[in-house]
ZADO-1210 file (C-alpha; in nm, 4 decimals, padded with zeros to 6 digits):
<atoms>
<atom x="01.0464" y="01.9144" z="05.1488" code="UNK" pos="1"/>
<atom x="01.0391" y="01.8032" z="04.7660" code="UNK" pos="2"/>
<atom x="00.9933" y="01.4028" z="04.7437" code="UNK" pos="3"/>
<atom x="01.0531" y="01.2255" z="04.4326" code="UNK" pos="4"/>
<atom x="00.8021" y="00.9013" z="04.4351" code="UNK" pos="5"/>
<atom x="00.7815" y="00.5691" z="04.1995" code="UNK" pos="6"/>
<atom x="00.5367" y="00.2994" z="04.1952" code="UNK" pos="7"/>
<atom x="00.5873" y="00.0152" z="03.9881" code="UNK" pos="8"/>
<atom x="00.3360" y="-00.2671" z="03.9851" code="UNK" pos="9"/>
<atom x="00.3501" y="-00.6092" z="03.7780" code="UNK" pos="10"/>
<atom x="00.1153" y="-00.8446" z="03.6558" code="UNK" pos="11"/>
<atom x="00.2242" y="-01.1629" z="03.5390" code="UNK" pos="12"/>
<atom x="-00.0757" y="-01.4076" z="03.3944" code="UNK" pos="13"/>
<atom x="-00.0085" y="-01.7881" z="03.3311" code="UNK" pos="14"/>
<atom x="-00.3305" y="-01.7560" z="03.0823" code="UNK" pos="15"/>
<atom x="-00.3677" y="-01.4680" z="02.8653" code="UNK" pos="16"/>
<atom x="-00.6178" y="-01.1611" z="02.9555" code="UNK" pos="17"/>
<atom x="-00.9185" y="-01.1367" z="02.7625" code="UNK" pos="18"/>
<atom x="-01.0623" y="-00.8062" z="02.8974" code="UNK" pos="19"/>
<atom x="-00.9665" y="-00.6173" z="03.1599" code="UNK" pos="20"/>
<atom x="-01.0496" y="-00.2272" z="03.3091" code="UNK" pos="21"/>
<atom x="-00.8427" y="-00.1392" z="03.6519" code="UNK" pos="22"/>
<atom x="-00.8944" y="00.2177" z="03.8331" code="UNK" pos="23"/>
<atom x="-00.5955" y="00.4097" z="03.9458" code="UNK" pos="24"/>
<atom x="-00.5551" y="00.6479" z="04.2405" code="UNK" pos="25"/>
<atom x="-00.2386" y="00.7244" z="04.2749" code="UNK" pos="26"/>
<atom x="-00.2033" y="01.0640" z="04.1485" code="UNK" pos="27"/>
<atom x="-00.1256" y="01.2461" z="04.4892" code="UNK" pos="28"/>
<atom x="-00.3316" y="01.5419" z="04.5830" code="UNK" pos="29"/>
<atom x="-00.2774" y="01.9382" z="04.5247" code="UNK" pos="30"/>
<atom x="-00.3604" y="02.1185" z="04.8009" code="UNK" pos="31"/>
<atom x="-00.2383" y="02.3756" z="05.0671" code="UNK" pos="32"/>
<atom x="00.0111" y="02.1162" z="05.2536" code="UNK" pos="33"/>
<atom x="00.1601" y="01.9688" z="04.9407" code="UNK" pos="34"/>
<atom x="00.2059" y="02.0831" z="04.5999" code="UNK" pos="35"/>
<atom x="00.2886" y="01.8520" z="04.2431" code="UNK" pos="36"/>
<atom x="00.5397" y="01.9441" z="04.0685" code="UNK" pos="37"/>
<atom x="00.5292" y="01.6591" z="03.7650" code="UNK" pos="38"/>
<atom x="00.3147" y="01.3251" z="03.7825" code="UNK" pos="39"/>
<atom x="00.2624" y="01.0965" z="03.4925" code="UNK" pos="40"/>
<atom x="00.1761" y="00.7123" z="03.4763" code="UNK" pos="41"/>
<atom x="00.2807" y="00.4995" z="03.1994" code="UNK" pos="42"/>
<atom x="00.1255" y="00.1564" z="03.0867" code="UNK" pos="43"/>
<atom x="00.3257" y="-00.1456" z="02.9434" code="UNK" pos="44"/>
<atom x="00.0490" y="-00.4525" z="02.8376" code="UNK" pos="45"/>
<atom x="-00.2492" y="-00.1745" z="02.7934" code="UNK" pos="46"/>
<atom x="-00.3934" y="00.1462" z="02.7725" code="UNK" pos="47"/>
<atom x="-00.4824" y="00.4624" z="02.9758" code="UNK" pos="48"/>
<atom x="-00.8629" y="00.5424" z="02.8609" code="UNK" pos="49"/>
<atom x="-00.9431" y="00.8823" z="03.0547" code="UNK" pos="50"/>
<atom x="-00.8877" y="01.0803" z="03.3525" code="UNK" pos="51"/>
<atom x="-01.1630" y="01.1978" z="03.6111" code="UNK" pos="52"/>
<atom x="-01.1420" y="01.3457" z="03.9630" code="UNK" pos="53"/>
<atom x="-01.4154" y="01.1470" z="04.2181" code="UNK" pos="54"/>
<atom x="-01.6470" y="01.3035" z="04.4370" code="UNK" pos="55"/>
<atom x="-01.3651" y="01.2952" z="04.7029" code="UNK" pos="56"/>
<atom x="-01.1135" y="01.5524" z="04.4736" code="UNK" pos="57"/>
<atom x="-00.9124" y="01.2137" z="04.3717" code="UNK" pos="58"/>
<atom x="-00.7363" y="01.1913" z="04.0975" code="UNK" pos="59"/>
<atom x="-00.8770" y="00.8701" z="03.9256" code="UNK" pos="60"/>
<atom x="-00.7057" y="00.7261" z="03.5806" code="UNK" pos="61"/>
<atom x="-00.8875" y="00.4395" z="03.4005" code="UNK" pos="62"/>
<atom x="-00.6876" y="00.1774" z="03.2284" code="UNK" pos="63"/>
<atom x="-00.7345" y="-00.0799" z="02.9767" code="UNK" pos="64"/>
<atom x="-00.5854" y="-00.4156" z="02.9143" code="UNK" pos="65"/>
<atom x="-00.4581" y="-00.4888" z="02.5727" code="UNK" pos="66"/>
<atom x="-00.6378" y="-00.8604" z="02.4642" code="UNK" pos="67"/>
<atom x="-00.4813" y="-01.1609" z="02.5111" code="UNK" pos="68"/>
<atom x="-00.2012" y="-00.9862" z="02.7259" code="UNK" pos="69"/>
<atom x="-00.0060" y="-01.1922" z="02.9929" code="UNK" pos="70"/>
<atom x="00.1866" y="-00.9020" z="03.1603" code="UNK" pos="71"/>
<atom x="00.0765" y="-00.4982" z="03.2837" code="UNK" pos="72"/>
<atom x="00.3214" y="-00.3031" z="03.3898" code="UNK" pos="73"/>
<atom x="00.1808" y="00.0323" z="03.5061" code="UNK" pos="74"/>
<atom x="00.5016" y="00.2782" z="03.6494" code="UNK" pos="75"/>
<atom x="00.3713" y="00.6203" z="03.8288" code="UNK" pos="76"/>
<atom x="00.5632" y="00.8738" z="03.9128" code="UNK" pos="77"/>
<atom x="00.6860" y="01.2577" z="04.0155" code="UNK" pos="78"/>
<atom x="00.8022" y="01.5125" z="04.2438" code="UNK" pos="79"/>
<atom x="00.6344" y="01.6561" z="04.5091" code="UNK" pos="80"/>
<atom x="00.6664" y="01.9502" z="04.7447" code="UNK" pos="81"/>
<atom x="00.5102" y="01.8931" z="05.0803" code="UNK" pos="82"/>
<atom x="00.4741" y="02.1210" z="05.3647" code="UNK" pos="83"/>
<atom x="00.5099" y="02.0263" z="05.7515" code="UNK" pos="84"/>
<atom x="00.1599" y="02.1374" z="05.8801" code="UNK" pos="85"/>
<atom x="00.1625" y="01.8537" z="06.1830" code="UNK" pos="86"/>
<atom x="-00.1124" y="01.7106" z="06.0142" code="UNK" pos="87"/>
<atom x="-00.3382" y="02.0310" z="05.9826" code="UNK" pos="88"/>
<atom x="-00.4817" y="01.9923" z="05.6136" code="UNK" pos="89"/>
<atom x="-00.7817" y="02.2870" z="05.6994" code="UNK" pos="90"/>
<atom x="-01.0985" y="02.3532" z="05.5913" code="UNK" pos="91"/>
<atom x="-01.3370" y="02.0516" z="05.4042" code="UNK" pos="92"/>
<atom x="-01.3080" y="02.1149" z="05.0465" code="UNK" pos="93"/>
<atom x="-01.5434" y="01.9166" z="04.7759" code="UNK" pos="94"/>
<atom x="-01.9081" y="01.8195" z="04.6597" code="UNK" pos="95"/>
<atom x="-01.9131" y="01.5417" z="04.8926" code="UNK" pos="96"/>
<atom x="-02.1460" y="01.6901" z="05.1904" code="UNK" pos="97"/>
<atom x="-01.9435" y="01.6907" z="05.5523" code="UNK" pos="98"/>
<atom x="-02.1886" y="01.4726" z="05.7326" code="UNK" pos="99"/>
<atom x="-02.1062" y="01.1856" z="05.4898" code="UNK" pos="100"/>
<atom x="-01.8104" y="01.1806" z="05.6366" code="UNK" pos="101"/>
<atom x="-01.9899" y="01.0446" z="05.9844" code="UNK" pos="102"/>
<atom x="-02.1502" y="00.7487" z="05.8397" code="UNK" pos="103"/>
<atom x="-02.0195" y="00.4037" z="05.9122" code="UNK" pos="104"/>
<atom x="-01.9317" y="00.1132" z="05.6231" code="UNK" pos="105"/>
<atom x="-01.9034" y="-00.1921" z="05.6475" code="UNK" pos="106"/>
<atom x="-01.5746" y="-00.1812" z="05.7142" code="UNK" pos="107"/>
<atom x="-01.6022" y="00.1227" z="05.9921" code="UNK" pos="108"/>
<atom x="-01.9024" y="-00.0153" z="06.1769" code="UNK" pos="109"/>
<atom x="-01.8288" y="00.0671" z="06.5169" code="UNK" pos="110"/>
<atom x="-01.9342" y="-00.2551" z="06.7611" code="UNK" pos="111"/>
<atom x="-01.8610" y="-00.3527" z="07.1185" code="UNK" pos="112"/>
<atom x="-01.5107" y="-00.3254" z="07.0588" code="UNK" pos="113"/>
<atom x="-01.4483" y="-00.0186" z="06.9399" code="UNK" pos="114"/>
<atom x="-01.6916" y="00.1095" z="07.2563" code="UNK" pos="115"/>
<atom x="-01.4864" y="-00.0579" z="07.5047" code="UNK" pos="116"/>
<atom x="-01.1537" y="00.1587" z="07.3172" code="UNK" pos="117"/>
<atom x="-01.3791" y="00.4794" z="07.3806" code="UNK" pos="118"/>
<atom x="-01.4319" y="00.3977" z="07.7333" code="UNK" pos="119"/>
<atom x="-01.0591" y="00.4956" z="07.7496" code="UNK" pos="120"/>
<atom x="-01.0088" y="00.8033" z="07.5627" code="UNK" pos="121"/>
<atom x="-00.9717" y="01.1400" z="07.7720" code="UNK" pos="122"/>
<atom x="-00.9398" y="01.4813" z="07.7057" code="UNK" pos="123"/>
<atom x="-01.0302" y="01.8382" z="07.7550" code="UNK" pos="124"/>
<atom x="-01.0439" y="01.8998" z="07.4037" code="UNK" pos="125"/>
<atom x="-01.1679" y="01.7470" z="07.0695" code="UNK" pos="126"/>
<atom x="-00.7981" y="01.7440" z="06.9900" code="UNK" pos="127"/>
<atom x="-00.6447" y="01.6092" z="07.2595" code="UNK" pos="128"/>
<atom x="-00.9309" y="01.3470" z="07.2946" code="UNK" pos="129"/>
<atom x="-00.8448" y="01.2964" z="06.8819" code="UNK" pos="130"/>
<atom x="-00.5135" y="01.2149" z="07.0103" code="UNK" pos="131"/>
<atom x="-00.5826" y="00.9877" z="07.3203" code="UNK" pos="132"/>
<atom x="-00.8054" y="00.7633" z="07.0676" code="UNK" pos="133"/>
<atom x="-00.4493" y="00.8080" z="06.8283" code="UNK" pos="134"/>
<atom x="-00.2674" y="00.6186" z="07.1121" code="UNK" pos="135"/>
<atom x="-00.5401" y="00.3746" z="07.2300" code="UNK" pos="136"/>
<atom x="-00.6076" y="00.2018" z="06.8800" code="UNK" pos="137"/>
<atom x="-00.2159" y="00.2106" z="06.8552" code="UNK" pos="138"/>
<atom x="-00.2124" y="00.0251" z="07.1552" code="UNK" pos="139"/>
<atom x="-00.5090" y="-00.2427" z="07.1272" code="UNK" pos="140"/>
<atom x="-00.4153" y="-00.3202" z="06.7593" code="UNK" pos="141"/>
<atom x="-00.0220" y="-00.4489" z="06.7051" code="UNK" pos="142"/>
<atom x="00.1543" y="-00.3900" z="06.3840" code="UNK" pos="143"/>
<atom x="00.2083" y="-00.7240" z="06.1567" code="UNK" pos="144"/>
<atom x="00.2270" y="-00.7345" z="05.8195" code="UNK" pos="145"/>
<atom x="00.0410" y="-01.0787" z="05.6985" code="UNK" pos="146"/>
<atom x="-00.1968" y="-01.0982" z="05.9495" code="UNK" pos="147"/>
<atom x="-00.5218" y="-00.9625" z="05.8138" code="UNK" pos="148"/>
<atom x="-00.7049" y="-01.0256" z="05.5497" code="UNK" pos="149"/>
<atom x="-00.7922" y="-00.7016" z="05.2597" code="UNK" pos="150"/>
<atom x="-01.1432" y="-00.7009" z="05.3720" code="UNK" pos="151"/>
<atom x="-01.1506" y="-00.7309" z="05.7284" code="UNK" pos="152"/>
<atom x="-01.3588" y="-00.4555" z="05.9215" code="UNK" pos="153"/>
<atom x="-01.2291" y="-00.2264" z="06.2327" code="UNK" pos="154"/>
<atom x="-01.3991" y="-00.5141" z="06.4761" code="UNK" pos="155"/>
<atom x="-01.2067" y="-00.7720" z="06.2767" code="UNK" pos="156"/>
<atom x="-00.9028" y="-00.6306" z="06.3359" code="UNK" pos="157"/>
<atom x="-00.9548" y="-00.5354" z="06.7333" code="UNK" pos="158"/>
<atom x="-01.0812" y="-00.8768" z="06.8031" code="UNK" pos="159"/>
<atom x="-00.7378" y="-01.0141" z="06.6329" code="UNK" pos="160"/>
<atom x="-00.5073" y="-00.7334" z="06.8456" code="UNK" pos="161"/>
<atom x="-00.2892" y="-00.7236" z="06.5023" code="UNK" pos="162"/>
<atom x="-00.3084" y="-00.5823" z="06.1764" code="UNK" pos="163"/>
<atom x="-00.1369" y="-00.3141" z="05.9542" code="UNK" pos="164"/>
<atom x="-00.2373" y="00.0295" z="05.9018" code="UNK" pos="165"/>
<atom x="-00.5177" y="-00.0580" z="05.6216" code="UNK" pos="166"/>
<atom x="-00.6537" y="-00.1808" z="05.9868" code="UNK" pos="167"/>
<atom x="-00.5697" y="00.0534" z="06.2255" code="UNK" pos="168"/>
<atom x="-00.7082" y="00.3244" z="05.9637" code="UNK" pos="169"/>
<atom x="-01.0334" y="00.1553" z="05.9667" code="UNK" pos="170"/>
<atom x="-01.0568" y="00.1179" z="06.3227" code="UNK" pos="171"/>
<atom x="-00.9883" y="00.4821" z="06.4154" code="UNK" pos="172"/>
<atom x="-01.2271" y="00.6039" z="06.1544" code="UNK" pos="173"/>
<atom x="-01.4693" y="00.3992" z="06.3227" code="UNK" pos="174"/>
<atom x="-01.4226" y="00.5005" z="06.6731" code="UNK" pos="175"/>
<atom x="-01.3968" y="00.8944" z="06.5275" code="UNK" pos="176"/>
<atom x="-01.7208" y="00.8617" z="06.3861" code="UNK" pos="177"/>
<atom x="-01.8447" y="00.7008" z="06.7151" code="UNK" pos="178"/>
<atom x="-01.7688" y="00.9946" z="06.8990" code="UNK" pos="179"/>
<atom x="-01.9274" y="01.2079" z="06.6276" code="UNK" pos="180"/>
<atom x="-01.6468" y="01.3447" z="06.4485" code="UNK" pos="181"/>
<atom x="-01.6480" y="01.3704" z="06.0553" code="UNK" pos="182"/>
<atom x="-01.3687" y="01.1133" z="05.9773" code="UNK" pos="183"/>
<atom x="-01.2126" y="00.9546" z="05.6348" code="UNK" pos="184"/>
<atom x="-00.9564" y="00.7035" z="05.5334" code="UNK" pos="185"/>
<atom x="-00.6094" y="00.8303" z="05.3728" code="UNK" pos="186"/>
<atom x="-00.4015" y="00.6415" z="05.0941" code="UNK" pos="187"/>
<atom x="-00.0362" y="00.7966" z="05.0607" code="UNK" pos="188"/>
<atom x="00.3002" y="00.7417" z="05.0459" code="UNK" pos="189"/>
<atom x="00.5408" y="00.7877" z="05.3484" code="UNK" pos="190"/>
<atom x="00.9179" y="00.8215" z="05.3209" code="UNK" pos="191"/>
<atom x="01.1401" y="00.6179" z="05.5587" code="UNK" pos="192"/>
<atom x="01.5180" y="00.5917" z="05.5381" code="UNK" pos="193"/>
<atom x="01.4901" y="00.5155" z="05.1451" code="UNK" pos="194"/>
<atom x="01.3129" y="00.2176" z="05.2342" code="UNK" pos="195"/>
<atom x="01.1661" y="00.0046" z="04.9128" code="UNK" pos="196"/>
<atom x="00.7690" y="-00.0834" z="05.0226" code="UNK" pos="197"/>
<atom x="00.5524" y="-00.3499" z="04.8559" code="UNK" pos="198"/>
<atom x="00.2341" y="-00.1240" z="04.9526" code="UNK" pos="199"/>
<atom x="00.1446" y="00.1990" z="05.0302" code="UNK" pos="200"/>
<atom x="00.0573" y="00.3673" z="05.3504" code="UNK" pos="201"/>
<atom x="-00.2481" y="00.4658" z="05.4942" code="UNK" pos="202"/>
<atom x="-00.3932" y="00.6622" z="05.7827" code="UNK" pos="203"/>
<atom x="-00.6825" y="00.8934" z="05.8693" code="UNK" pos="204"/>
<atom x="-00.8261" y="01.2064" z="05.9025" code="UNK" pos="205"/>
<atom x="-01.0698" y="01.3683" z="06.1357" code="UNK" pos="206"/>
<atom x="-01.2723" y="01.7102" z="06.1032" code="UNK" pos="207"/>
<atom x="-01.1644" y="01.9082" z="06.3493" code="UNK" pos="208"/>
<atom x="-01.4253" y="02.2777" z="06.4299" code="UNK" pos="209"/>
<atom x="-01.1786" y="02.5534" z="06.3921" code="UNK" pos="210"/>
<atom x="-00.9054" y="02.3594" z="06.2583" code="UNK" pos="211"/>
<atom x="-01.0669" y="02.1415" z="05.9637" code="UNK" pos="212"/>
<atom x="-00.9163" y="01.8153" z="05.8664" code="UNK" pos="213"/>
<atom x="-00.6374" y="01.6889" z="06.1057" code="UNK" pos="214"/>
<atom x="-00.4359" y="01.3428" z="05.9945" code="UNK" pos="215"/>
<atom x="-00.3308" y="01.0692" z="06.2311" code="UNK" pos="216"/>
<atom x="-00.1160" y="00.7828" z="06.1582" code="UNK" pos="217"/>
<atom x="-00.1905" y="00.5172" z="06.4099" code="UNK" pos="218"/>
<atom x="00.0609" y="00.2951" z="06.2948" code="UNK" pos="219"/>
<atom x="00.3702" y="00.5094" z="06.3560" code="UNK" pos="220"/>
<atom x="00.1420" y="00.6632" z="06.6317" code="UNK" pos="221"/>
<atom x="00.2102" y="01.0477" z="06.5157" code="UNK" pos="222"/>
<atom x="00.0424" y="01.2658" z="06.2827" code="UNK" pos="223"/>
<atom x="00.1638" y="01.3388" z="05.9253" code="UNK" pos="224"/>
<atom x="00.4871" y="01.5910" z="05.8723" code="UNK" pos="225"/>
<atom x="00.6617" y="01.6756" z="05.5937" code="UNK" pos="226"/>
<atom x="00.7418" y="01.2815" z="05.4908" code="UNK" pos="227"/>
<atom x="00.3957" y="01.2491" z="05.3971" code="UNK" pos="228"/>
<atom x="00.2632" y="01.2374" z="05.0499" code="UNK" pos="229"/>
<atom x="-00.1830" y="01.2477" z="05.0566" code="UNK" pos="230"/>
<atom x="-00.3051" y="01.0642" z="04.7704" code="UNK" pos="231"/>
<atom x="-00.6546" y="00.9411" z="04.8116" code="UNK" pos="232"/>
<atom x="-00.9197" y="00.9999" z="05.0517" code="UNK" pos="233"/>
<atom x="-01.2575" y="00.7871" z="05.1097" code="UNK" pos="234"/>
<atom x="-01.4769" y="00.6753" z="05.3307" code="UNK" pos="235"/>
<atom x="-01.2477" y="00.3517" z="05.4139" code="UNK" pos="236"/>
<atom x="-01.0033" y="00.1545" z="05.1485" code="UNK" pos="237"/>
<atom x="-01.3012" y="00.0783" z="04.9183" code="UNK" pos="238"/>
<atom x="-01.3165" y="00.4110" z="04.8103" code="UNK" pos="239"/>
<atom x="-00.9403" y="00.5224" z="04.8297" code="UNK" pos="240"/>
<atom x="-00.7534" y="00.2224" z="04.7320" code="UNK" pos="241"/>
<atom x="-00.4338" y="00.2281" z="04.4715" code="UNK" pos="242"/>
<atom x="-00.6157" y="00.0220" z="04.2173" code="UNK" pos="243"/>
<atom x="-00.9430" y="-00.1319" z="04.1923" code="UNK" pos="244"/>
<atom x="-01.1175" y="-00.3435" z="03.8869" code="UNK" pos="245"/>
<atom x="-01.2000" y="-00.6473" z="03.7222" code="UNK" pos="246"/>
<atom x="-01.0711" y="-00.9133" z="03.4141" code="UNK" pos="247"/>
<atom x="-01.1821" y="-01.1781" z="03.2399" code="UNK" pos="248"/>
<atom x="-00.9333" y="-01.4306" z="03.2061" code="UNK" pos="249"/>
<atom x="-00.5592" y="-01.4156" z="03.3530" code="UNK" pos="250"/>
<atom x="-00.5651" y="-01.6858" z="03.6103" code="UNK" pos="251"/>
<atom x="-00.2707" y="-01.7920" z="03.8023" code="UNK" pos="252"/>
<atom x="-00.1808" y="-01.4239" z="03.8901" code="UNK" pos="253"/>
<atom x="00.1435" y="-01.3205" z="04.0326" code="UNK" pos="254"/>
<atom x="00.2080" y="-00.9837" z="04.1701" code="UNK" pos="255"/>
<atom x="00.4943" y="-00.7364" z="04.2872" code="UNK" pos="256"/>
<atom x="00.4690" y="-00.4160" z="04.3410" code="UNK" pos="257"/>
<atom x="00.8055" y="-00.1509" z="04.4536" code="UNK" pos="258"/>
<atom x="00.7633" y="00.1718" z="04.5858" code="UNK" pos="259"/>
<atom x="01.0364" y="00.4161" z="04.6275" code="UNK" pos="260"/>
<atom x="01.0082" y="00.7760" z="04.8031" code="UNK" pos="261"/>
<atom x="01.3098" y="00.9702" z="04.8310" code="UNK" pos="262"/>
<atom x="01.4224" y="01.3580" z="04.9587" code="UNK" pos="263"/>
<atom x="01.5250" y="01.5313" z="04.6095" code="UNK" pos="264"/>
</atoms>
């Protein structure tokens, strides 16, 4: 399937910028499930510096803001051919050593809730149990969109029962790496009925022997087919988020952001 993706996002400042540096990952990934055809980013309000790929293969642009500025635009955008694989994206690939991929973060600390989840995953395989923990964290953690809070952890989010699926992301990771599976954090987009999204999507991935990575979207409770577009990969948001940085000035921010994924 070929998927044609924008993301627009606005800044508007009340006071003018004086400095600013933001990082960008949202370049989506080449690899054996998907394939880009043509990405490019443009800036309105500053200035791309370089282009670097992370210690987790992600594509990472770093932009400047032009002084004194009071609105960024920044527009990605391309084609890109993706293959159904039901969620199969194979063998680790990368300098970043497999067993970092079992240590907890602060936001992926497994505690007594995630322990009482395990107590209730089954399963004669590490597949099927992968999938068992898919449906339990679907279960103990209800989709809501304003609920939670950026920086809330996977206990965070259990003890609240509600979250969106930054949270359930962070809470399967952290029961996966419980159980003593490799396991990351995925930033993408998802195409749904030509839907327009204020955010992107995320889910997970765990390491899977004989079958390498394996995705699982807790939030629509399935993992990934062909509507699926990978773009970052970390150990939780931290590390795979859209954009990350810092300013000096620009107070009384206001924000939209529009993403559009579409079947070309």
């Amino acid at each position: 399937m070929r998927l044609k993706i924008r993301h627009s996002t606005r800044y508007a400042f009340d006071d003018p910028v004086i400095y600013g540096l933001q990082q960008l990952r949202k370049t989506p990934k080449n690899g054996p499930e998907q394939r880009v055809i043509a990405w490019k980013t443009i800036v309105e309000g500053g200035r791309k510096e370089l282009s670097f790929e992370d210690h987790h293969r992600n594509t990472v642009e770093l932009i400047s803001f032009e002084r004194d500025v009071t609105e960024l635009v920044v527009r990605s955008e391309g084609e890109v051919e993706v293959l159904d694989t039901s969620g199969v994206i194979g063998p680790h690939r990368g300098p970043s050593p497999l067993w970092l991929f079992r240590q907890p973060t602060a936001r992926t600390r497994a505690g007594p809730g995630c322990r009482a989840l395990l107590r209730e995953v089954k399963g004669e395989s590490d597949l099927d149990r992968l999938h068992a923990l898919l449906r339990v964290v679907h279960g103990a953690v209800g989709y809501e969109i304003g609920i939670s809070r950026p920086d809330w952890t996977a206990e965070e989010a259990l003890a609240a029962g509600k979250g969106v699926c930054q949270d359930h992301a962070h809470v399967f990771v952290a029961c996966a790496r419980e159980m003593g599976f490799p396991a990351r954090y995925v930033s993408g987009y998802l195409m749904t009925d030509g839907v327009q999204y204020e955010a992107s999507h995320a889910w997970a991935e765990a390491h899977v022997e004989g079958l390498g990575w394996v995705g699982f979207d807790v939030s629509n409770e399935m993992s990934p087919d062909g509507r699926y577009v990978r773009v970052a990969t970390g150990l939780d948001y931290a590390e795979a988020a859209p954009v990350t940085g810092s300013r000096m000035g620009g107070s009384g921010e206001a924000l939209s952001v529009e993403i559009e994924v579409a079947q070309q």
